[in-house]
C-alpha positions in Angstrom: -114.4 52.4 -5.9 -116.8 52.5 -3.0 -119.8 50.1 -3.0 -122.4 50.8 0.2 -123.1 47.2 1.8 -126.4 47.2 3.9 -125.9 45.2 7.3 -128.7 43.1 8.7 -129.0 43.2 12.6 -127.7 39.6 13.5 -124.4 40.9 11.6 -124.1 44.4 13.0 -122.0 43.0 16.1 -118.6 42.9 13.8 -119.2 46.2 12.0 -120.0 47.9 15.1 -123.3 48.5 15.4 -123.1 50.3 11.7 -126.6 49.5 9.1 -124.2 50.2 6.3 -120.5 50.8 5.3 -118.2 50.9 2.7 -116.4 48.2 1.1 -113.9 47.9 -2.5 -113.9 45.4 -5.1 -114.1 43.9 -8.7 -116.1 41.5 -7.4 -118.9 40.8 -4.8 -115.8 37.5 -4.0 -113.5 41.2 -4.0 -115.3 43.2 -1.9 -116.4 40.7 1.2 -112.4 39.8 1.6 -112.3 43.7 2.0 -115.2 43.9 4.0 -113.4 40.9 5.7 -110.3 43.1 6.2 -111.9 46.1 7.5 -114.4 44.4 9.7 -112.7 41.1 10.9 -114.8 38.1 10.8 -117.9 39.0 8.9 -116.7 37.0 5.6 -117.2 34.0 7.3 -120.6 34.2 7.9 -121.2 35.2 4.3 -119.2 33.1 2.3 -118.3 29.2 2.8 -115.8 28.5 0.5 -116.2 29.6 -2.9 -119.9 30.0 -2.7 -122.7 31.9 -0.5 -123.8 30.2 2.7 -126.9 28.4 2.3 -129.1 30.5 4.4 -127.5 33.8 3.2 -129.3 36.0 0.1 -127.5 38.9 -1.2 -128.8 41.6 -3.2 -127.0 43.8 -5.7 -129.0 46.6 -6.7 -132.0 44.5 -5.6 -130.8 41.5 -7.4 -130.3 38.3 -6.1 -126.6 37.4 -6.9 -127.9 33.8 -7.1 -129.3 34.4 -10.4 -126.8 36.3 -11.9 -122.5 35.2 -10.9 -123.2 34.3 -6.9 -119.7 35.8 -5.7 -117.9 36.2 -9.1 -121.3 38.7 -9.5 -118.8 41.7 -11.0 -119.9 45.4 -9.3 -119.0 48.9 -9.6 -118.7 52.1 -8.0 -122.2 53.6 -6.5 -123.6 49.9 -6.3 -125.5 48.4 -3.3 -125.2 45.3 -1.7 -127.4 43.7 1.2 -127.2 40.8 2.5 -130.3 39.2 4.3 -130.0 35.9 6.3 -133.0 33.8 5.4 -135.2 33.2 8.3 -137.5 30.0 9.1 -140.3 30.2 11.2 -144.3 30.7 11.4 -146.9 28.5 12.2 -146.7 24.4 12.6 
């Protein structure tokens, strides 16, 4: 099953430039160890441990995985996946 994972900029550097690419899984948990395996490195930034990084949101289909399983979040062929880092900044 292929899944389409959008790739913010900061990330782009281990997927080779590439705004989006393929991944497989069961699982979101599933699908960044693949990610993982075709794009060395990446997971890490994503995932600490068993949970999202704190300053990482991920989409599925526009939904925040937060709300629904975090990484357990189950997904299936033709889904979407972004992951946004959250950014601070504005006005003191």
């Amino acid at each position: 099953m292929a899944i389409e994972v959008r790739i913010p900029t900061i990330l782009r550097t281990y997927t080779d430039g590439q705004k989006a690419v393929e991944a497989t899984g069961d699982t979101l948990a599933a699908l960044f160890a693949d990610l993982d395996a075709r794009h060395p490195g990446i997971q890490a930034r994503i995932v600490d441990g068993e949970q999202l990084r704190r300053f990482v949101n991920v989409y599925l289909n526009d939904e925040d995985v937060r709300f629904l399983d975090g990484i357990n979040t189950k997904v299936t062929d033709g889904d979407n996946v972004t992951i946004l880092p959250a950014v601070a900044g504005g006005m003191r």
